[in-house]
C-alpha positions as CSV (number, residue, x, y, z in Angstrom):
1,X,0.0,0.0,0.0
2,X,1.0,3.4,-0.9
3,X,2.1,6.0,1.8
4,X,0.5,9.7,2.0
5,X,2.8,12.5,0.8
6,X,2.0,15.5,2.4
7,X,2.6,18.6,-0.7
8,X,3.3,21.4,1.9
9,X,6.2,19.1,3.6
10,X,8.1,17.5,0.3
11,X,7.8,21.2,-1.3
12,X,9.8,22.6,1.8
13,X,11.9,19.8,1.4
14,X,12.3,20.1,-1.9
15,X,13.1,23.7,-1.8
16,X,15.8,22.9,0.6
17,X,17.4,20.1,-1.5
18,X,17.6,22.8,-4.6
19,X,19.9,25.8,-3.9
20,X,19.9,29.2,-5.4
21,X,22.7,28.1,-7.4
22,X,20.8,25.3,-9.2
23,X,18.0,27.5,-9.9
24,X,20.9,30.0,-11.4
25,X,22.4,27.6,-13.7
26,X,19.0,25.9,-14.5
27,X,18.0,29.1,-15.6
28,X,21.2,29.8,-18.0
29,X,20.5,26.3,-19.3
30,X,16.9,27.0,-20.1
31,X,17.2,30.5,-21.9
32,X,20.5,28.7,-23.9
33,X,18.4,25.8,-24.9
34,X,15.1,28.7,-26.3
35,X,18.0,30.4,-28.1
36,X,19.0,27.4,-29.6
37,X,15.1,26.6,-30.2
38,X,14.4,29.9,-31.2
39,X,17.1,30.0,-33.4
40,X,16.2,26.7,-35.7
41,X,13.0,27.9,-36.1
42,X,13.8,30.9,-37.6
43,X,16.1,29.2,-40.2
44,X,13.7,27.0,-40.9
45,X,11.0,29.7,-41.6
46,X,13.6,31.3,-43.7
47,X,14.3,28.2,-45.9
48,X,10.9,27.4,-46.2
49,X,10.0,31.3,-48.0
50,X,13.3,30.5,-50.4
51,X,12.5,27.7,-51.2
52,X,8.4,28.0,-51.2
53,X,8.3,24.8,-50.2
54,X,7.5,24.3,-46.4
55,X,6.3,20.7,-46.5
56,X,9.1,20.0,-47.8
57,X,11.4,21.5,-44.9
58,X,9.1,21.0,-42.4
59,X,9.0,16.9,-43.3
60,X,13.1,17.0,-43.8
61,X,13.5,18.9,-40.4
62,X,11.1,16.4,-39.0
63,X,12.9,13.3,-40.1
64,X,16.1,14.9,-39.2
65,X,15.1,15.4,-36.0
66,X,13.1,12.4,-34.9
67,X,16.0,9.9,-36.4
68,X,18.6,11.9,-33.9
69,X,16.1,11.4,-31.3
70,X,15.8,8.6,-31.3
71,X,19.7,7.6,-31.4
72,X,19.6,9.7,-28.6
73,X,16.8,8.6,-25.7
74,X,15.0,5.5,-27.7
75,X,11.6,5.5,-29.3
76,X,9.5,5.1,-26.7
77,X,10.7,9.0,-25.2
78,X,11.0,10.4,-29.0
79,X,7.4,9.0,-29.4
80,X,6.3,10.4,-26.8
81,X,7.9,13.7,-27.4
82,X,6.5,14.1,-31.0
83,X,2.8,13.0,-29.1
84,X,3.4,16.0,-26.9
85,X,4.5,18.5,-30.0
86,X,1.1,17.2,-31.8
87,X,-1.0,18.1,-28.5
88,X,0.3,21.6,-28.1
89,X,-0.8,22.8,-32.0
90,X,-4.3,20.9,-31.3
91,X,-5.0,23.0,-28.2
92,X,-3.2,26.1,-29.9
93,X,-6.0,25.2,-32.6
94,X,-8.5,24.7,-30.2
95,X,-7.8,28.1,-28.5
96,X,-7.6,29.9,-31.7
97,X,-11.0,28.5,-32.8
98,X,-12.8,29.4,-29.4
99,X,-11.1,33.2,-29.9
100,X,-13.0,35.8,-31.5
């Protein structure tokens, strides 16, 4: 049987175990990895309007990108990944239908 975690106990605890230092670093690692994001995307954009062809850059990038995925962490976390990309455009959709 499972034991009861109390959230207001294991978040202090938590807190404690993670120093300012960690959130620091964690912090540089984040806005490098956006950057990094950030950057791709716009060179993608970019060589989609020359070339005129974005399903064409967008299935390449794709391919690229799930094949070093999963070299990298396995299918089963890649899979999961892409599932997690697909859900964010439906509910961006889903918000942008609801909007007026």
């Amino acid at each position: 049987m499972g034991s009861v975690i109390y959230l207001n106990e294991r978040r202090a605890q938590l807190l404690n175990d993670f120093n300012e230092t960690d959130i620091v670093h964690y912090s540089d690692e984040q806005k490098r990895l956006e950057s990094i994001r950030d950057g791709v995307e716009s060179m993608l954009s970019l060589v989609s309007g020359i070339r005129k062809d974005p399903e064409a850059v967008a299935l390449s990038s794709a391919r690229f990108g799930a094949m070093r995925m999963c070299q990298f962490y396995g299918r089963a976390e890649t899979m999961a990944f892409v599932g997690r990309c697909i859900d964010t455009v439906e509910m961006a959709e889903d918000v942008l239908k609801d909007t007026p």
